[in-house]
Chimera marker file (.cmm) of the C-alpha trace (Angstrom):
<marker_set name="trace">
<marker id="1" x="0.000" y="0.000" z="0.000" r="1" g="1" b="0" radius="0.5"/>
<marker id="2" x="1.095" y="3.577" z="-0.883" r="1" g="1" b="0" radius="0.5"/>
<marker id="3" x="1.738" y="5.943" z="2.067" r="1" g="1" b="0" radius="0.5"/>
<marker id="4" x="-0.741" y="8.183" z="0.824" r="1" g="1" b="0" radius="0.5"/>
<marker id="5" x="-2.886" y="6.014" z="1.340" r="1" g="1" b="0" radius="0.5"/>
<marker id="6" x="-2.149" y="3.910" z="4.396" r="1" g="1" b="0" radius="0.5"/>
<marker id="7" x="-2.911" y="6.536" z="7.046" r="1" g="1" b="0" radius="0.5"/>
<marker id="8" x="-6.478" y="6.327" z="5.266" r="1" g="1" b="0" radius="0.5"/>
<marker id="9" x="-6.667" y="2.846" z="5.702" r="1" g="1" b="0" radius="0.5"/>
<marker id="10" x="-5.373" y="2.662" z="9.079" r="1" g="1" b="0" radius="0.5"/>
<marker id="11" x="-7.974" y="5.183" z="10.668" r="1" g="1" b="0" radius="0.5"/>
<marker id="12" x="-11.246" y="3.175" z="8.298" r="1" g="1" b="0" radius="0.5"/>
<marker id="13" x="-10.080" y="0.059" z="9.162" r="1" g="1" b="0" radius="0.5"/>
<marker id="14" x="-10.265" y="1.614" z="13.098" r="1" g="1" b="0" radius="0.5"/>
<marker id="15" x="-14.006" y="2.681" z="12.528" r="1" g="1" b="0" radius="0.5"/>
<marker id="16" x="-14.914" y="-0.736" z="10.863" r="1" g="1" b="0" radius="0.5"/>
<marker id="17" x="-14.593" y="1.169" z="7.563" r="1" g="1" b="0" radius="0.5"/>
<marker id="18" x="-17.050" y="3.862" z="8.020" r="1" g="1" b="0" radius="0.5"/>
<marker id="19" x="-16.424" y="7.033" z="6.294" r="1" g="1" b="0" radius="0.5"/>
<marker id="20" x="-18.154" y="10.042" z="5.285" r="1" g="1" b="0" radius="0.5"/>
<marker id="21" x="-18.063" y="10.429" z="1.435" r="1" g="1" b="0" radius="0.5"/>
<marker id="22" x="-18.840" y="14.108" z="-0.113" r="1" g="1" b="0" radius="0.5"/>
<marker id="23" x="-20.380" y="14.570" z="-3.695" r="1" g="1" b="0" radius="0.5"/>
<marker id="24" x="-22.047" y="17.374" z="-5.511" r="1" g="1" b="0" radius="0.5"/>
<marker id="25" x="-25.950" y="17.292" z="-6.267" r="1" g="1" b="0" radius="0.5"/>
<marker id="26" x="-27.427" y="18.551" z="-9.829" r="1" g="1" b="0" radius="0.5"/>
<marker id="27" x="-27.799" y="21.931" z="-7.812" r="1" g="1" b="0" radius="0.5"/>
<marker id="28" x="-24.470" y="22.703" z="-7.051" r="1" g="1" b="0" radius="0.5"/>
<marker id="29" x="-24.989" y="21.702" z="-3.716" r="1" g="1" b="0" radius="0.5"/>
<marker id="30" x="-23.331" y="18.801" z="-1.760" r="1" g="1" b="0" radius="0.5"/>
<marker id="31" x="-24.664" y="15.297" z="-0.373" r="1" g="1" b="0" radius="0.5"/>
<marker id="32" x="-23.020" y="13.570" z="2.517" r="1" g="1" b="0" radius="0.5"/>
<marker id="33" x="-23.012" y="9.941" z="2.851" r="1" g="1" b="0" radius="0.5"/>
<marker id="34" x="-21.966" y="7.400" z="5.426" r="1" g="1" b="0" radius="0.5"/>
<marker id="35" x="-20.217" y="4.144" z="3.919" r="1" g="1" b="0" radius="0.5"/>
<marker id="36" x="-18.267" y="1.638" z="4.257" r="1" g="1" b="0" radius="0.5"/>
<marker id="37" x="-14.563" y="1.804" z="2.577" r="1" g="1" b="0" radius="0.5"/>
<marker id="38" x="-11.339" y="0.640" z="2.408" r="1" g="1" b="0" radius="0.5"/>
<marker id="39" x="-8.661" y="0.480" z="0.126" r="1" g="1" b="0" radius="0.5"/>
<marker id="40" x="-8.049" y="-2.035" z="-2.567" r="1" g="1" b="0" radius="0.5"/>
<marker id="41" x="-6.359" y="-2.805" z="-6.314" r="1" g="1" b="0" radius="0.5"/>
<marker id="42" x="-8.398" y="-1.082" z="-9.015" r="1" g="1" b="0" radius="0.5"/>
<marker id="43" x="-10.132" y="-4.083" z="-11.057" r="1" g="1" b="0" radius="0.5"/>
<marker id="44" x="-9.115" y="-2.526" z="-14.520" r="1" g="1" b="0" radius="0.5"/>
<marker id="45" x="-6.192" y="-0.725" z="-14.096" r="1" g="1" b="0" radius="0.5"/>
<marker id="46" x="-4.650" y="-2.254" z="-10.389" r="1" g="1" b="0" radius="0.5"/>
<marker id="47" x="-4.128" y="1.129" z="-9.098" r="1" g="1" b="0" radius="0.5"/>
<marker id="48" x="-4.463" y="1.489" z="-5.560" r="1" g="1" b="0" radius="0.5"/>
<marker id="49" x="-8.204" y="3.347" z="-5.112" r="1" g="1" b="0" radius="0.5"/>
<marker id="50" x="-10.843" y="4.066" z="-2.028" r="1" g="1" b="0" radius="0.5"/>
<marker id="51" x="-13.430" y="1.426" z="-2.615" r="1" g="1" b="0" radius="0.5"/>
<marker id="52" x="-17.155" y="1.483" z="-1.292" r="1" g="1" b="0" radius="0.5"/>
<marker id="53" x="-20.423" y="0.307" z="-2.590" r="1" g="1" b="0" radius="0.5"/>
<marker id="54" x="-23.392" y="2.629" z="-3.730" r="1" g="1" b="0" radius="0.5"/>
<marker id="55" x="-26.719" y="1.571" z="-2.800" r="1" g="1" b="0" radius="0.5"/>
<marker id="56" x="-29.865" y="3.697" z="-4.030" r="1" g="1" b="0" radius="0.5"/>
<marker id="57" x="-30.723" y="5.869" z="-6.715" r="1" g="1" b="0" radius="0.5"/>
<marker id="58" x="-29.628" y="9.302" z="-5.595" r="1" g="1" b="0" radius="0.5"/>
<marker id="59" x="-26.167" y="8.432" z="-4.675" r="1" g="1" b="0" radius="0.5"/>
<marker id="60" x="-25.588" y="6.736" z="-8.088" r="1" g="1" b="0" radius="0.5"/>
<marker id="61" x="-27.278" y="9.707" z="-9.936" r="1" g="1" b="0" radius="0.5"/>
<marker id="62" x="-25.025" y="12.079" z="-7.940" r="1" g="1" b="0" radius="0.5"/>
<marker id="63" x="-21.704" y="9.929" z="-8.784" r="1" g="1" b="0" radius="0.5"/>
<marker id="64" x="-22.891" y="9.650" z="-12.514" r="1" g="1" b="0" radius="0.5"/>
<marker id="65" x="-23.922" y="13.309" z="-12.807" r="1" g="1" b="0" radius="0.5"/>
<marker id="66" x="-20.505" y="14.738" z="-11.280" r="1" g="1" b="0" radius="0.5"/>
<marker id="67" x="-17.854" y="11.674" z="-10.802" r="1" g="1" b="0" radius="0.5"/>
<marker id="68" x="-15.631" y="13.361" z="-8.304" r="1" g="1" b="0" radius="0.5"/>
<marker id="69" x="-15.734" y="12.552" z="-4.042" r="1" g="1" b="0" radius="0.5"/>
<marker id="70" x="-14.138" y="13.596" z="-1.116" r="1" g="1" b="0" radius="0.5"/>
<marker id="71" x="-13.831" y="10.639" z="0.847" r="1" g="1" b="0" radius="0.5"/>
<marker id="72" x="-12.924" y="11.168" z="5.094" r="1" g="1" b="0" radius="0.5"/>
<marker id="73" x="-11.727" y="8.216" z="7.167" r="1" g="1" b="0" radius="0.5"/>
<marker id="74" x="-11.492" y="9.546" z="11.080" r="1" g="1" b="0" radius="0.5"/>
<marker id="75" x="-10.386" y="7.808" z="14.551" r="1" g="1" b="0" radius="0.5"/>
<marker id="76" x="-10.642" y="9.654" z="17.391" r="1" g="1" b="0" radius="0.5"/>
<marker id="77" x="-9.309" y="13.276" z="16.492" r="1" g="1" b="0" radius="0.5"/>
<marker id="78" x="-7.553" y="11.749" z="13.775" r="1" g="1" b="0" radius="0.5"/>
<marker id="79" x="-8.997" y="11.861" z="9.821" r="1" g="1" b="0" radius="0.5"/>
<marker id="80" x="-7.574" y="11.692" z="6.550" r="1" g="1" b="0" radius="0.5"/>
<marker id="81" x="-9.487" y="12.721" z="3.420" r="1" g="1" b="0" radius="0.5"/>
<marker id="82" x="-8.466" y="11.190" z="-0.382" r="1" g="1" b="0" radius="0.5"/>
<marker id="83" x="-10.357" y="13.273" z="-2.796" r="1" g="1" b="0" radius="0.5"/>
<marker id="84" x="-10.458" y="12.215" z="-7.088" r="1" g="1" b="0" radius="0.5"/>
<marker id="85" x="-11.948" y="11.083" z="-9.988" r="1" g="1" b="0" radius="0.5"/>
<marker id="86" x="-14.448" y="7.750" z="-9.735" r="1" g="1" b="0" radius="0.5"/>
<marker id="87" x="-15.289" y="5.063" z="-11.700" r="1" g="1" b="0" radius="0.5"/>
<marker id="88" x="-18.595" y="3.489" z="-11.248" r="1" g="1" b="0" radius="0.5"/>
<marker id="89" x="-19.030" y="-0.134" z="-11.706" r="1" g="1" b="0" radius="0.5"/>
<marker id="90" x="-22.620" y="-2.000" z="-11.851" r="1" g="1" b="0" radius="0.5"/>
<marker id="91" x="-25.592" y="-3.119" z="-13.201" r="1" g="1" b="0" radius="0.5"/>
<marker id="92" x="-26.441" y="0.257" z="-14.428" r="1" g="1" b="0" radius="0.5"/>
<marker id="93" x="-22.498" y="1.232" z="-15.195" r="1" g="1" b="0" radius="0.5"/>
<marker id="94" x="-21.065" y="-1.662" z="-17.583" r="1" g="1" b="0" radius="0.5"/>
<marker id="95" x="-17.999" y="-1.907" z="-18.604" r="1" g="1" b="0" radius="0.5"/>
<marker id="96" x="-16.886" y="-4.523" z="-20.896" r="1" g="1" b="0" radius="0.5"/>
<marker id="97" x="-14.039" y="-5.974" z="-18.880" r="1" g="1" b="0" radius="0.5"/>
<marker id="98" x="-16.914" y="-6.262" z="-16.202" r="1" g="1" b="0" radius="0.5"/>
<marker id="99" x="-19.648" y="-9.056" z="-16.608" r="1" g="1" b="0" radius="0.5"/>
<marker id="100" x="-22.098" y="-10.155" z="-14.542" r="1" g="1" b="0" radius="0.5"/>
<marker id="101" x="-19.869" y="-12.995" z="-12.467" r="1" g="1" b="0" radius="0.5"/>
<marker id="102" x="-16.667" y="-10.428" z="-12.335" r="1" g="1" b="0" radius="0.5"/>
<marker id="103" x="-18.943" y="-7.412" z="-10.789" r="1" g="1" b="0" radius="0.5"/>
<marker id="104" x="-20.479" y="-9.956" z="-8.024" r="1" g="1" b="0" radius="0.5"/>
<marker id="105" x="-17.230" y="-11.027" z="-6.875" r="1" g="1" b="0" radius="0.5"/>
<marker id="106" x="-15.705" y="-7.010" z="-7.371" r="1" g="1" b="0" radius="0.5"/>
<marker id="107" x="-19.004" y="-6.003" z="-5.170" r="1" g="1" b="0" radius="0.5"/>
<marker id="108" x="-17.621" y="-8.553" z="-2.296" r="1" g="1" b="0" radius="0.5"/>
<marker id="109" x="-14.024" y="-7.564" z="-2.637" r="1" g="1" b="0" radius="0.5"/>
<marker id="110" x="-14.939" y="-3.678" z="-2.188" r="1" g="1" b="0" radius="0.5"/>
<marker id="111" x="-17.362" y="-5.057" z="0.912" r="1" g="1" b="0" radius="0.5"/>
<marker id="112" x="-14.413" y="-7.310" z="2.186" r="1" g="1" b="0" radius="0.5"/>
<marker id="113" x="-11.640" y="-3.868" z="1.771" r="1" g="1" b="0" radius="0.5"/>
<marker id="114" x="-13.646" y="-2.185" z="3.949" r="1" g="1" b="0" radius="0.5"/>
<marker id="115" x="-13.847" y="-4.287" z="6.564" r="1" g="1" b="0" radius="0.5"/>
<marker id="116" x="-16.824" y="-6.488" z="5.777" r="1" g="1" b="0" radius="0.5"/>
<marker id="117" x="-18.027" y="-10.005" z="6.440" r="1" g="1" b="0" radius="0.5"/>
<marker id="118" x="-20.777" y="-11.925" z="5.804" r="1" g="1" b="0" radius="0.5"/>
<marker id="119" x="-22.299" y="-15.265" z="7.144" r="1" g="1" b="0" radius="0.5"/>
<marker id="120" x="-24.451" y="-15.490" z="3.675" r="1" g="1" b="0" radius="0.5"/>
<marker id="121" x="-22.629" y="-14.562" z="0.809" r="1" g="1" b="0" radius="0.5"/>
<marker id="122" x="-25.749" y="-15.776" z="-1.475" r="1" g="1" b="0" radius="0.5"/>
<marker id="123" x="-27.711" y="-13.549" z="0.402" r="1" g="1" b="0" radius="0.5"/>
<marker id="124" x="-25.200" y="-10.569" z="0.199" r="1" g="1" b="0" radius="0.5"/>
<marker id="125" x="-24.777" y="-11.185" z="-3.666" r="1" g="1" b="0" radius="0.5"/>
<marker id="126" x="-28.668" y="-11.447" z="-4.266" r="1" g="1" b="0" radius="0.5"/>
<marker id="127" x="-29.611" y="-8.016" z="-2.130" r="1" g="1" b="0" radius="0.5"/>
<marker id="128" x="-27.321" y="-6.226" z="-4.025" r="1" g="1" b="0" radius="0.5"/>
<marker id="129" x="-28.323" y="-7.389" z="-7.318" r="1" g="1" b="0" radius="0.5"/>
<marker id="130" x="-31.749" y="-6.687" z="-6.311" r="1" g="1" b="0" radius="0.5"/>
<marker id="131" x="-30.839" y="-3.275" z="-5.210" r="1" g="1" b="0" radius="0.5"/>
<marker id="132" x="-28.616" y="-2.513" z="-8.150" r="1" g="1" b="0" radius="0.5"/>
<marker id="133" x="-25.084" y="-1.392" z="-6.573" r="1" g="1" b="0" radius="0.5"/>
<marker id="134" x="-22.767" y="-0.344" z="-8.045" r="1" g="1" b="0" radius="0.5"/>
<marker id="135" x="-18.550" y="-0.495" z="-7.172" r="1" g="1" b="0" radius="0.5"/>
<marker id="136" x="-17.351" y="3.279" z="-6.777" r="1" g="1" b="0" radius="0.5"/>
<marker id="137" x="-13.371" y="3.689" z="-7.318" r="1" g="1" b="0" radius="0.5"/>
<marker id="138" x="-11.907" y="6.870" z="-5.974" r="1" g="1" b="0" radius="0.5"/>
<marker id="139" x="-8.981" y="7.455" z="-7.868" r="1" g="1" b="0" radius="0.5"/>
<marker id="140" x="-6.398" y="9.544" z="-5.635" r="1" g="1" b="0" radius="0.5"/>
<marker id="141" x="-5.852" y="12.744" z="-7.119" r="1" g="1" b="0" radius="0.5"/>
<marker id="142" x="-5.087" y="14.125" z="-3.874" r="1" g="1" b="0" radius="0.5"/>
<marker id="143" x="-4.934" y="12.639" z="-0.194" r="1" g="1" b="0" radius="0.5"/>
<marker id="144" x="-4.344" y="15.189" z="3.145" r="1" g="1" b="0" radius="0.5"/>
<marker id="145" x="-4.474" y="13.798" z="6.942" r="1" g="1" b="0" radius="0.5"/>
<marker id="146" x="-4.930" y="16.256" z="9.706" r="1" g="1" b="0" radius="0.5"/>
<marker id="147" x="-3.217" y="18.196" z="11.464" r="1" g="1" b="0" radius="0.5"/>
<link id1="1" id2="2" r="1" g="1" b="0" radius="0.2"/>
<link id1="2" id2="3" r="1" g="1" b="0" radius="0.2"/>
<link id1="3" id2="4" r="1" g="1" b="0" radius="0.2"/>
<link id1="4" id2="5" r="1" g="1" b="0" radius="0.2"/>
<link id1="5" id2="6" r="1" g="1" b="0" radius="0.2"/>
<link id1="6" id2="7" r="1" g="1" b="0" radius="0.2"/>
<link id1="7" id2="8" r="1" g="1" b="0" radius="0.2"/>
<link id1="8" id2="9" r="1" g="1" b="0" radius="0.2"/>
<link id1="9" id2="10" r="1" g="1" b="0" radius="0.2"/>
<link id1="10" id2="11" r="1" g="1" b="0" radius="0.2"/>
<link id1="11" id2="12" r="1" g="1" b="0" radius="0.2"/>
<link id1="12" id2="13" r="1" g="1" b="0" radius="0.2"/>
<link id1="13" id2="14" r="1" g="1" b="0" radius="0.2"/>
<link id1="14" id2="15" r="1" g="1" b="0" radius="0.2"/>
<link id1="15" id2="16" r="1" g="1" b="0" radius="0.2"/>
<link id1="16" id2="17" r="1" g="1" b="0" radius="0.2"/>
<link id1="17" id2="18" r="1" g="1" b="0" radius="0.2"/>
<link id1="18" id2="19" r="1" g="1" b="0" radius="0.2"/>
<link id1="19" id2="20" r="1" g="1" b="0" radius="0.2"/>
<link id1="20" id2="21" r="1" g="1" b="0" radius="0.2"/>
<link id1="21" id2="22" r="1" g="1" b="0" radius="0.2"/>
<link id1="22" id2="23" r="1" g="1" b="0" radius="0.2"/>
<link id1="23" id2="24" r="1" g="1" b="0" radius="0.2"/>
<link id1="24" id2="25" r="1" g="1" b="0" radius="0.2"/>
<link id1="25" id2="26" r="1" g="1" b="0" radius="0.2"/>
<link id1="26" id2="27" r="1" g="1" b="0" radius="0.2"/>
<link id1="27" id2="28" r="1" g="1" b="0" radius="0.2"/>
<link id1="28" id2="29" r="1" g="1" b="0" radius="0.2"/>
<link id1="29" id2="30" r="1" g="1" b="0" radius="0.2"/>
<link id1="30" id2="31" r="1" g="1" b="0" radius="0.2"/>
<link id1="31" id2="32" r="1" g="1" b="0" radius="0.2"/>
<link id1="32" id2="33" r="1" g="1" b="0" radius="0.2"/>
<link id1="33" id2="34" r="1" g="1" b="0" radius="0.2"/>
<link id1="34" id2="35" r="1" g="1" b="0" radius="0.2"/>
<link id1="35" id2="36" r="1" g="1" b="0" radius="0.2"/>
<link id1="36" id2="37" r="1" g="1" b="0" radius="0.2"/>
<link id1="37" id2="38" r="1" g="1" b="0" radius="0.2"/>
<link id1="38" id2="39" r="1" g="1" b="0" radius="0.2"/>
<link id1="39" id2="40" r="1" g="1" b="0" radius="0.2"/>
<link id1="40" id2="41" r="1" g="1" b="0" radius="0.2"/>
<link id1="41" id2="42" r="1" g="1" b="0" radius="0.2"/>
<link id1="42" id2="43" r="1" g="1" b="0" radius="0.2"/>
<link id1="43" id2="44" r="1" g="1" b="0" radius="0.2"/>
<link id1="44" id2="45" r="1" g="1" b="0" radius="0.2"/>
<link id1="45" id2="46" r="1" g="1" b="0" radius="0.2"/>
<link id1="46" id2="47" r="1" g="1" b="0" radius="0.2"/>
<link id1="47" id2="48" r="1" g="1" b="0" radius="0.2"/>
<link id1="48" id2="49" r="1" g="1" b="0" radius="0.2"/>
<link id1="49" id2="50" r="1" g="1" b="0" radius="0.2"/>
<link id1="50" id2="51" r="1" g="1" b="0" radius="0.2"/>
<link id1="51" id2="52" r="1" g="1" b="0" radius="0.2"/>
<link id1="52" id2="53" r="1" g="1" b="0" radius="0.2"/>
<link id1="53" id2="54" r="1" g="1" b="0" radius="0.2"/>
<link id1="54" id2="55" r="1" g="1" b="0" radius="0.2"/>
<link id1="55" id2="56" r="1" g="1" b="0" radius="0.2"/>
<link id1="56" id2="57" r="1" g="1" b="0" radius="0.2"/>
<link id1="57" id2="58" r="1" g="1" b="0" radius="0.2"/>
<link id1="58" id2="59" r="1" g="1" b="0" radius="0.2"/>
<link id1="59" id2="60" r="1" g="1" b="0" radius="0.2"/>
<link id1="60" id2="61" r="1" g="1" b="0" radius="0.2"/>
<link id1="61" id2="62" r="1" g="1" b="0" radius="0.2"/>
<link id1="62" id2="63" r="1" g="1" b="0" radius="0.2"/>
<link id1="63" id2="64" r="1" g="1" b="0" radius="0.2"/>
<link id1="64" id2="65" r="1" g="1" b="0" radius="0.2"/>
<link id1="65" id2="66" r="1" g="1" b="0" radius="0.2"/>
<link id1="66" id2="67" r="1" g="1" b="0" radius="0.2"/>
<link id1="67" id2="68" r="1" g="1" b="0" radius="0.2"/>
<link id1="68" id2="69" r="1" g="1" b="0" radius="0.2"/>
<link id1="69" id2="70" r="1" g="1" b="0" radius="0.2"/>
<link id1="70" id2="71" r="1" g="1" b="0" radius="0.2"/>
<link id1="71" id2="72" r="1" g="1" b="0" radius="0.2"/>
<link id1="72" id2="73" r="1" g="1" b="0" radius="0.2"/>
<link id1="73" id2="74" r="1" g="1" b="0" radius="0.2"/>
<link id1="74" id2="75" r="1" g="1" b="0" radius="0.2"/>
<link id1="75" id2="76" r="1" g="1" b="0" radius="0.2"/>
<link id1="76" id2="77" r="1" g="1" b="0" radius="0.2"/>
<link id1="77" id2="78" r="1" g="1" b="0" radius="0.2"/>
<link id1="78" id2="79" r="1" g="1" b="0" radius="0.2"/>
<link id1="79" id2="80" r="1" g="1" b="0" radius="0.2"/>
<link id1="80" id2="81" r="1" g="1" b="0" radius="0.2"/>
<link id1="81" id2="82" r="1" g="1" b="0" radius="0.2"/>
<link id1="82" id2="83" r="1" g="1" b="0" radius="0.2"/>
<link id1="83" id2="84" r="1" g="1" b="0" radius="0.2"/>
<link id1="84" id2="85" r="1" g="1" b="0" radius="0.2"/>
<link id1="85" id2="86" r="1" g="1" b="0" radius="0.2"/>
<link id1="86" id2="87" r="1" g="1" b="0" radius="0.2"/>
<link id1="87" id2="88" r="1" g="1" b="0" radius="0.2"/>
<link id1="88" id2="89" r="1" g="1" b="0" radius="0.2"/>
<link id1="89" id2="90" r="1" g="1" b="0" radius="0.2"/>
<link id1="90" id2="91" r="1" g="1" b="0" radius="0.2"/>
<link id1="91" id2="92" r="1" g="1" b="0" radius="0.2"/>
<link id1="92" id2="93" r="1" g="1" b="0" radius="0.2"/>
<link id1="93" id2="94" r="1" g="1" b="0" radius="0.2"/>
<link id1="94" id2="95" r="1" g="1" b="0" radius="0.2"/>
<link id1="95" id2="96" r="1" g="1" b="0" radius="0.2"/>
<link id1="96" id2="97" r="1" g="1" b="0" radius="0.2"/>
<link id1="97" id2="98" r="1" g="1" b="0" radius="0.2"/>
<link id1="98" id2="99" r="1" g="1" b="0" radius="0.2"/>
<link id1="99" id2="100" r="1" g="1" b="0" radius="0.2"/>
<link id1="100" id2="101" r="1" g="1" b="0" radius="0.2"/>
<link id1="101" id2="102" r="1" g="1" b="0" radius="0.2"/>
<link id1="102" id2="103" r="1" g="1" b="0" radius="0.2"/>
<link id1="103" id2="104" r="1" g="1" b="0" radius="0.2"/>
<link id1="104" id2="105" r="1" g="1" b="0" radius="0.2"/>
<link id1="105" id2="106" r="1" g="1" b="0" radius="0.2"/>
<link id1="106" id2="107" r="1" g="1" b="0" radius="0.2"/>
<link id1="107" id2="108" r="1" g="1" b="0" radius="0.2"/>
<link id1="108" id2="109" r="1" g="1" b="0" radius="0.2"/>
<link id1="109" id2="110" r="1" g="1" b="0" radius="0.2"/>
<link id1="110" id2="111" r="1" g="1" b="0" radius="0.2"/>
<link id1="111" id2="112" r="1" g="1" b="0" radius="0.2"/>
<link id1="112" id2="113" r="1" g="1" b="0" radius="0.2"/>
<link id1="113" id2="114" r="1" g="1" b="0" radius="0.2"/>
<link id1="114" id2="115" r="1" g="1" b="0" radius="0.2"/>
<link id1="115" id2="116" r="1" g="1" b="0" radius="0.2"/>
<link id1="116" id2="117" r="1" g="1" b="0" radius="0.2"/>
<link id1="117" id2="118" r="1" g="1" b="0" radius="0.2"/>
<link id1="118" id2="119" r="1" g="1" b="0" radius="0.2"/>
<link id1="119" id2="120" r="1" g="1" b="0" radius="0.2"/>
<link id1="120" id2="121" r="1" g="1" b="0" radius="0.2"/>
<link id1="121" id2="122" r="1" g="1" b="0" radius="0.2"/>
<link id1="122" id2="123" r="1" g="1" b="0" radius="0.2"/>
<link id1="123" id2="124" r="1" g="1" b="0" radius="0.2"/>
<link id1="124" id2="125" r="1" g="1" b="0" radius="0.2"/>
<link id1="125" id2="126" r="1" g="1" b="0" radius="0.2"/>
<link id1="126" id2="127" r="1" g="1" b="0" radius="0.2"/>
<link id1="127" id2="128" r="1" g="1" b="0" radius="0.2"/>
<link id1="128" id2="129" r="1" g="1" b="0" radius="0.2"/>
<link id1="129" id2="130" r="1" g="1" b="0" radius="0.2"/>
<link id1="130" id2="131" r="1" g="1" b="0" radius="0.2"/>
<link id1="131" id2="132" r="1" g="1" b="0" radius="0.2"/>
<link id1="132" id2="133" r="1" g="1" b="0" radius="0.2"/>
<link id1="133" id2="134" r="1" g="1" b="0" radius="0.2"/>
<link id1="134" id2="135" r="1" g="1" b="0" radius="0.2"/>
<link id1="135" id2="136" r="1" g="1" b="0" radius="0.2"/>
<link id1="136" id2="137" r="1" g="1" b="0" radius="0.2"/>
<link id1="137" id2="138" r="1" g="1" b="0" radius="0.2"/>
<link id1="138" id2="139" r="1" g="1" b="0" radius="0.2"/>
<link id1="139" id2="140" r="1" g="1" b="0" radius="0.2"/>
<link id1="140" id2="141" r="1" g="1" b="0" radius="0.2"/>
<link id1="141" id2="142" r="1" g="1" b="0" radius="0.2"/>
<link id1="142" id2="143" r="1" g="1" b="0" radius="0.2"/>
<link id1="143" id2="144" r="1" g="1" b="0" radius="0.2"/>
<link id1="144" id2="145" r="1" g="1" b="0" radius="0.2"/>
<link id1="145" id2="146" r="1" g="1" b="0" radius="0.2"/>
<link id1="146" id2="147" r="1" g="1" b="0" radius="0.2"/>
</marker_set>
């Protein structure tokens, strides 16, 4: 892992991967989020990016609208934030490297970066099908810690 981004994935991995992720509405105007994310090899290009999985409409159409994110990891009084570029992988967001079999098991290594685990992995993989995520890659344009 890069140092850029290892004090990011020290300080989500201390929160169980919860982060607040920053995008900008249609309006101009920006939407908060809490998810889950880690860090993890891009599946296209291997690049290290911030990985977390979109669930419902507005957050994709936010993404798709304007792809860029601020994404903050925190512990304690401690945060780091990687802001950049993302790439949105699902159902709705093809890509041809990406079938159907390839995006479930992307959608459970992003889950499984962040922290995640699962007793039911059939049950994981149908809810989001059924719910349409979608993979979101930050790519690291720029990463600051505090202080």
């Amino acid at each position: 892992m890069t140092d850029r981004l290892s004090l990011f994935q020290e300080l989500a991995s201390a929160e169980h991967g919860l982060c607040v992720v920053s995008m900008t509405r249609a309006d101009g105007s920006i939407a908060a989020a809490v998810v889950n994310a880690g860090v993890m090899s891009h599946p296209l290009s291997a690049a290290e990016v911030v990985a977390f999985v979109a669930r419902g409409r507005h957050k994709l159409e936010h993404l798709r609208a304007n792809p860029r994110v601020t994404v903050v990891a925190r512990a304690g009084w401690r945060w780091a934030a990687v802001e950049g570029s993302v790439d949105v992988i699902g159902p709705d967001d093809t890509r041809p490297e990406v079938d159907a079999e390839a995006l479930r098991r992307l959608l459970r290594d992003v889950f499984v970066a962040a922290g995640g685990t699962h007793d039911d992995w059939d049950a994981y993989d149908r809810t989001l099908a059924e719910e349409r995520s979608a993979a979101v890659l930050v790519n690291p344009a720029r990463t600051y810690p505090s202080g």
